[in-house]
GUMAR-69823 format. One line per 10 residues: number of its first residue (from 0); their letters; for each residue x negated, y negated, z of C-alpha. Coordinates in steps of 0.25 Angstrom, whole numbers, padded with zeros to 4 digits. Layout:
! GUMAR-69823
NUM = a = X,Y,Z  ...
//
This chain:
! GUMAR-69823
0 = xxxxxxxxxx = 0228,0031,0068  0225,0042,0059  0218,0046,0047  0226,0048,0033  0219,0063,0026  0212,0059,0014  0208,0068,0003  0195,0075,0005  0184,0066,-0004  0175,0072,-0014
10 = xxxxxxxxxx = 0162,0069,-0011  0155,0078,-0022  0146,0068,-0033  0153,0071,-0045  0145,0081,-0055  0143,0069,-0065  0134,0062,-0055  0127,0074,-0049  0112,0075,-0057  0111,0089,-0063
20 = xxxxxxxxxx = 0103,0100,-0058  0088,0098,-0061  0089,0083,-0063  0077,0080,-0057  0067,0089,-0067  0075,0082,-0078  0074,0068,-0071  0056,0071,-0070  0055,0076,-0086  0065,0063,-0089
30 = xxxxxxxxxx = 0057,0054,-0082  0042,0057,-0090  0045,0048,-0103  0050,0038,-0095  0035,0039,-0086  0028,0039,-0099  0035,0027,-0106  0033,0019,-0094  0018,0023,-0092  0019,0029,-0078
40 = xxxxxxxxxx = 0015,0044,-0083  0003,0043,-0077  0008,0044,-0064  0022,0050,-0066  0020,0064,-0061  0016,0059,-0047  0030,0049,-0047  0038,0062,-0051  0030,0069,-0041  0034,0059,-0029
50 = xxxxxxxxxx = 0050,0060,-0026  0047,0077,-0029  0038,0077,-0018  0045,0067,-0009  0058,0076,-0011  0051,0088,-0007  0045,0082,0005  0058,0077,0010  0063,0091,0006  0052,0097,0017
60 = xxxxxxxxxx = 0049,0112,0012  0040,0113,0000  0039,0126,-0006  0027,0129,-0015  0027,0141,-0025  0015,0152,-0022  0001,0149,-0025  0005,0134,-0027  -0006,0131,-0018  -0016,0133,-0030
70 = xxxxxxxxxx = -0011,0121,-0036  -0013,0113,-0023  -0027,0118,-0021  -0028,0112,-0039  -0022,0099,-0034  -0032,0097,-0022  -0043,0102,-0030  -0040,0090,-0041  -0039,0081,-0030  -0052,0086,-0023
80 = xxxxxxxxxx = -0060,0084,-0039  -0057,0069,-0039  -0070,0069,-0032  -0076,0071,-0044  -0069,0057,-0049  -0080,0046,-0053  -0071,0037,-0062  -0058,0031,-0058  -0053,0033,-0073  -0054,0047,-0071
90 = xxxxxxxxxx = -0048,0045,-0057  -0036,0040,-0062  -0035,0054,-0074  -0038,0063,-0060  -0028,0056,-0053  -0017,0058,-0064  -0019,0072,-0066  -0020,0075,-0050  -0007,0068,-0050  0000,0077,-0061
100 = xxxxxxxxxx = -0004,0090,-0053  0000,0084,-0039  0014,0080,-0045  0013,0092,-0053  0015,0101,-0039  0024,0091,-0035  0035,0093,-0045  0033,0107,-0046  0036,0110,-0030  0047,0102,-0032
110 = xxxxxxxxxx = 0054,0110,-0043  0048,0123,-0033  0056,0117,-0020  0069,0111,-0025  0082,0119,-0025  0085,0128,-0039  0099,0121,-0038  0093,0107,-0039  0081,0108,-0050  0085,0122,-0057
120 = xxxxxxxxxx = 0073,0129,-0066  0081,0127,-0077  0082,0111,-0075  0067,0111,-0072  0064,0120,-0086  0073,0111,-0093  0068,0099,-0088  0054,0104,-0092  0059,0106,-0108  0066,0094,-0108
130 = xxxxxxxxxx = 0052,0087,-0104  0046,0098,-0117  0056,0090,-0126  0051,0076,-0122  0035,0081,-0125  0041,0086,-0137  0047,0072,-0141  0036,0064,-0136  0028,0072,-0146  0037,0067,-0159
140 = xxxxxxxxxx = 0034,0055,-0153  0020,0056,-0154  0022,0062,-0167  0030,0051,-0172  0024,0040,-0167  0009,0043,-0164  0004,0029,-0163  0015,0024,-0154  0008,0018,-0140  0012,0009,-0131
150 = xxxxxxxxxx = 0011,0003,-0119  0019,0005,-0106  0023,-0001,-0094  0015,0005,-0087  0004,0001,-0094  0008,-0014,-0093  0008,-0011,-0080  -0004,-0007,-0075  -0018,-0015,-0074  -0024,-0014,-0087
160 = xxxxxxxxxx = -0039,-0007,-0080  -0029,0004,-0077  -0019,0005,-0088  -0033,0006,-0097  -0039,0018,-0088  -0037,0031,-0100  -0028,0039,-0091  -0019,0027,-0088  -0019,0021,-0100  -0014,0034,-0108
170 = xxxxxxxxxx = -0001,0035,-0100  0003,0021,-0099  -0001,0018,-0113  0009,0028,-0121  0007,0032,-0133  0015,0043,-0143  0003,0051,-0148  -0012,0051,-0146  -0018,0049,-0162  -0028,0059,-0166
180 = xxxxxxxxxx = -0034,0062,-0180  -0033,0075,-0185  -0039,0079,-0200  -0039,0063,-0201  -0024,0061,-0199  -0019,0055,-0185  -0011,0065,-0178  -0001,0060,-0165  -0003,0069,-0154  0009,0068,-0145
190 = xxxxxxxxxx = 0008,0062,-0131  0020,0055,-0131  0024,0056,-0114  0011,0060,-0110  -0003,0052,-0110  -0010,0063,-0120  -0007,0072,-0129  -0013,0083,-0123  -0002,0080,-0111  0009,0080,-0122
200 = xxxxxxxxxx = 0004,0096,-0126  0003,0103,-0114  0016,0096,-0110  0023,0101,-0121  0016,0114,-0120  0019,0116,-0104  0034,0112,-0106  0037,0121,-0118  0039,0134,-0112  0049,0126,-0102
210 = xxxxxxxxxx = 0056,0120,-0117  0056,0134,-0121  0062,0141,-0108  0073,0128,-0107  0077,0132,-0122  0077,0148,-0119  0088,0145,-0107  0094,0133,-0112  0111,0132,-0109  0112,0119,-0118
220 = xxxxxxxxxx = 0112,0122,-0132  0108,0107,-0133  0095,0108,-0125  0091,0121,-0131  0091,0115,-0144  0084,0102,-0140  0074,0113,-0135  0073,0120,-0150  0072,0107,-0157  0061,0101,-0147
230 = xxxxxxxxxx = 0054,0114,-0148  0054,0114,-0165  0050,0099,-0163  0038,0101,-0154  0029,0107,-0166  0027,0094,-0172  0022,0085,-0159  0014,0099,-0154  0006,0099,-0168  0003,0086,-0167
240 = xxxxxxxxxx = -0001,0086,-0153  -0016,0093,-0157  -0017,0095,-0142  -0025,0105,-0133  -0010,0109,-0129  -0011,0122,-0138  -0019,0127,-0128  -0007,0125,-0117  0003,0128,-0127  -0005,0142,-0132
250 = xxxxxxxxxx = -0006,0146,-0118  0010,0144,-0113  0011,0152,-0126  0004,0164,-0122  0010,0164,-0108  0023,0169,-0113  0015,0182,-0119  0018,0181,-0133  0017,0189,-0145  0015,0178,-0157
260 = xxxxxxxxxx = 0008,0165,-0155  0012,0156,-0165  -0001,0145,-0167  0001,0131,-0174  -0011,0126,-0180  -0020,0128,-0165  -0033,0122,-0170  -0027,0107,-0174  -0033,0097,-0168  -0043,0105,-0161
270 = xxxxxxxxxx = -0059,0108,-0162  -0065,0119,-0169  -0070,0125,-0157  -0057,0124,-0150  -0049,0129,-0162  -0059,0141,-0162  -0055,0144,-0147  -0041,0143,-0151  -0041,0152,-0161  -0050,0162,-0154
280 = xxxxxxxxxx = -0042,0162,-0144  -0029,0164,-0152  -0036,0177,-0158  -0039,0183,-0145  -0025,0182,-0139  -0020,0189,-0153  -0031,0200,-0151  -0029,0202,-0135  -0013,0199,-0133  -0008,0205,-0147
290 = xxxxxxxxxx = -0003,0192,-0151  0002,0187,-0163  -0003,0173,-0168  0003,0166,-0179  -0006,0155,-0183  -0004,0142,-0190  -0017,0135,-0194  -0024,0127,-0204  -0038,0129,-0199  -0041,0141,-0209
300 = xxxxxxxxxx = -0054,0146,-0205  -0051,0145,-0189  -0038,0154,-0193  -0044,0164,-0199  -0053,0168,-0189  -0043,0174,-0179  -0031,0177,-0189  -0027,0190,-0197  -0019,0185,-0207  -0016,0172,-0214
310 = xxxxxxxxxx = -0005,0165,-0219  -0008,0153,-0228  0004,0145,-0231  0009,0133,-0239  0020,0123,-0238  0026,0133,-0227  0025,0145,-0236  0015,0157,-0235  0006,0158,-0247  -0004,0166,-0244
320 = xxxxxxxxxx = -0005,0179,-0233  -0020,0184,-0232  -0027,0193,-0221  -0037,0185,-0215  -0049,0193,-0222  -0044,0187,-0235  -0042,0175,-0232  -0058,0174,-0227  -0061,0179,-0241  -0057,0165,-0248
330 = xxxxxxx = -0067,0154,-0250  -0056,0143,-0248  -0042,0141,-0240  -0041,0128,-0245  -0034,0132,-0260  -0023,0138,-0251  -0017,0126,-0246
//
């Protein structure tokens, strides 16, 4: 008896059925719409969370950055502050927000622990803008289609004492845009993926710098484009937002140590006491840092406080250039407009 010599056998998976490098951040951001249409975002990040944390346990070394105790020591202490809980409504809103921190460390030891040739920095950036250029076309949503709500399965689901709870019910029950009335006109504030609108600002705002790094080292001339055209398209949804995100957005802005600040009409939507603060506080940065501030803005008599010249323009043309002495000096703004 004997053996006839075969050919050696390939046993490589072909390249059209390996999943590329850095699937898995791609695989996370893919996946959020999908938790929000079917009303599970209120307990997404913890699912997320799970297979991360069950992989690194099989995996057996953890390693933690420096200092990453502190955030430990933040989680126990929202833990230790449930205490403090009288009503299990609000036990529910503690509960959410514990778990976003907790799957929060989660994910980010994982990205720290896996190998750079599985999840690259690129890939998790990239992933990172791609899920800036959802917020983005969740806001046209909003825009577009501010009354739009609708129920989802989730909320069909659930017993209707807690689909009805106010922190349950704003996830499962989806809605484009949160109606607010603004001079007498309703205004759609984007919170299309998110339960509020306030969620919608800081996540646009936390993510830009990640859209802006991914377009700076893009190699697809596609993908950079889409990141320019998303960027150009983002004014319209972040004017209408008229959330406290300015603050988040003003402060990643001046992180970067720049030398103009271009503002957007910062007092819309907002009381006069905070719109004082603002602008207070816009004035001292330009005093202190030596920073340049454009300034866009249609409240006249909070402007002129804190600027040195004015610019007065009509149907996008300059028609009037004034120190600011002069333009205190006239008894109406109103005939410029």
């Amino acid at each position: 008896m004997f053996r006839v010599p075969a050919d050696a056998v390939d046993m490589r998976v072909p390249r059209e059925y390996v999943l590329p490098r850095g699937w898995q951040a791609f695989a996370i951001v893919a996946l959020i719409p999908l938790w929000w249409l079917i009303g599970a975002s209120f307990f997404m990040w913890p699912l997320i969370a799970f297979p991360l944390i069950a992989a690194m346990v099989v995996r057996g070394r953890i390693l933690a950055p420096r200092r990453f105790g502190i955030w430990l020591l933040f989680i126990l202490w929202v833990i230790a502050s449930g205490v403090e809980l009288s009503d299990p409504s609000r036990a529910l809103a503690w509960g959410w927000r514990l778990s976003f921190y907790v799957a929060g460390a989660a994910v980010f030891l994982y990205l720290v622990n896996v190998p750079e040739r599985r999840i690259s920095t690129r890939a998790v950036v990239n992933a990172m803008a791609a899920l800036w250029v959802m917020v983005v076309f969740g806001g046209w949503l909003g825009v577009a289609f501010p009354g739009m709500n609708f129920a989802s399965p989730m909320e069909k689901l659930l017993p209707h004492g807690l689909s009805q709870n106010q922190y349950v019910y704003a996830h499962v029950h989806l809605e484009f845009a949160q109606i607010q009335h603004f001079l007498g006109f309703p205004i759609g504030r984007p919170e299309t993926f998110f339960a509020y609108t306030n969620a919608w600002g800081s996540a646009f705002a936390m993510l830009a710098p990640c859209a802006i790094c991914a377009m700076l080292q893009a190699e697809s001339r596609a993908w950079k484009m889409l990141l320019r055209f998303a960027m150009a398209a983002s004014i319209v949804p972040v004017v209408f937002s008229l959330n406290r995100g300015l603050w988040l957005s003003l402060g990643l802005a001046l992180m970067s140590g720049p030398k103009l600040l271009m503002l957007d009409e910062p007092s819309l939507g907002l009381a006069p006491s905070v719109v004082r603060q603002i602008f207070d506080r816009v004035r001292h940065l330009a005093d202190t840092e030596g920073l340049s501030v454009l300034l866009l803005e249609q409240n006249v008599a909070q402007a002129l406080r804190i600027v040195d010249r004015v610019y007065v323009m009509r149907s996008g043309r300059v028609i009037l250039e004034e120190t600011v002495e002069q333009m205190r000096q006239r008894d109406s703004y109103w005939d410029l407009f």
